[in-house]
C-alpha positions in Angstrom: 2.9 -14.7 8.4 3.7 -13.6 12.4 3.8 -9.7 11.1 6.5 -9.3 13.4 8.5 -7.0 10.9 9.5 -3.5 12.0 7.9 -1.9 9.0 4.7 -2.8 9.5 5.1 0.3 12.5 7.3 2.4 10.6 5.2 2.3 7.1 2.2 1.9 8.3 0.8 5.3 7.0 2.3 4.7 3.7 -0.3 1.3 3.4 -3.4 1.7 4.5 -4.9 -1.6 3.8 -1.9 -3.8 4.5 -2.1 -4.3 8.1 -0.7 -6.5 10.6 -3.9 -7.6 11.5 -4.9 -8.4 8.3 -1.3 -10.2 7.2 -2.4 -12.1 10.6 -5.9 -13.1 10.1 -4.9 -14.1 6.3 -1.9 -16.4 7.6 -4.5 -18.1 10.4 -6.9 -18.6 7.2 -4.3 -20.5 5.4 -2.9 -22.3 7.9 -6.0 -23.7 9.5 -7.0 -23.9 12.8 -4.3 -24.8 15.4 -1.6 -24.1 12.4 1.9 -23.4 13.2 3.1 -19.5 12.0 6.7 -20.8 12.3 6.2 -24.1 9.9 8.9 -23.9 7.2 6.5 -25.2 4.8 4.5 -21.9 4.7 6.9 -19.5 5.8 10.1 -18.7 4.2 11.6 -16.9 7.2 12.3 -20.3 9.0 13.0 -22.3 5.8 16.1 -23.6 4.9 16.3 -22.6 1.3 20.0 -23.1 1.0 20.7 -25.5 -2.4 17.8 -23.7 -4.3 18.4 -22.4 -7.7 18.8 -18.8 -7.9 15.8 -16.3 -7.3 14.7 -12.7 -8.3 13.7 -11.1 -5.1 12.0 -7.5 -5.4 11.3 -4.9 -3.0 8.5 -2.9 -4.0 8.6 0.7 -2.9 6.1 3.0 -1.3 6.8 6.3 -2.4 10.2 6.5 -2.3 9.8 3.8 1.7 10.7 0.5 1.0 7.4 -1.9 1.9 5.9 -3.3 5.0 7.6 -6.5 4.0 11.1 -5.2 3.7 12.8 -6.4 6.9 11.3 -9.8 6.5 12.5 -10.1 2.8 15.8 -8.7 4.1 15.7 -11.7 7.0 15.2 -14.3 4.6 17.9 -13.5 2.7 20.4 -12.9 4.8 19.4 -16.3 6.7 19.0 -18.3 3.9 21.7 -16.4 1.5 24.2 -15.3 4.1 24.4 -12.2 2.7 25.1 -9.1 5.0 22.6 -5.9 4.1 25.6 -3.9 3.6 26.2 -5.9 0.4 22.5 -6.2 -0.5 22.8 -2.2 -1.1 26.1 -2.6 -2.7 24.1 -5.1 -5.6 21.5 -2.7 -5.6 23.9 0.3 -6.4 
């Protein structure tokens, strides 16, 4: 929801339509006027999702570039899952 993610910048040219600005103006949509980008209730980056049954999380690539959405995927998981990236790639083999 903030687009705050370091691969908006670095895949930018891989997703033309995908924009910061247009993750942005779609999060002020749903949240309404005066709506807080940090609520846990609409974004999963400041959740707490700690007791929740397990999940399938996917990374979609980009021509062989993980997405726009990578590092914030990566964030929530590693806050909410305490995992460590190293063994995120070790799971992915």
């Amino acid at each position: 929801m903030e687009a705050t993610g370091e691969t908006f910048e670095t895949n930018a040219a891989k997703d033309l339509i995908v924009t910061r600005d247009l993750i942005q103006g779609m999060a002020g949509m749903f949240l309404g006027e005066g709506g807080n980008l940090q609520d846990p209730l609409a974004n999963p980056l400041h959740a707490d999702l700690n007791g929740f049954p397990p999940i399938y999380i996917q990374l979609r690539l980009c021509r062989g570039s993980i997405s726009l959405f990578a590092d914030v995927i990566l964030a929530v998981i590693k806050e909410n899952f305490k995992l460590h990236f190293e063994e995120i790639e070790r799971a992915a083999g």
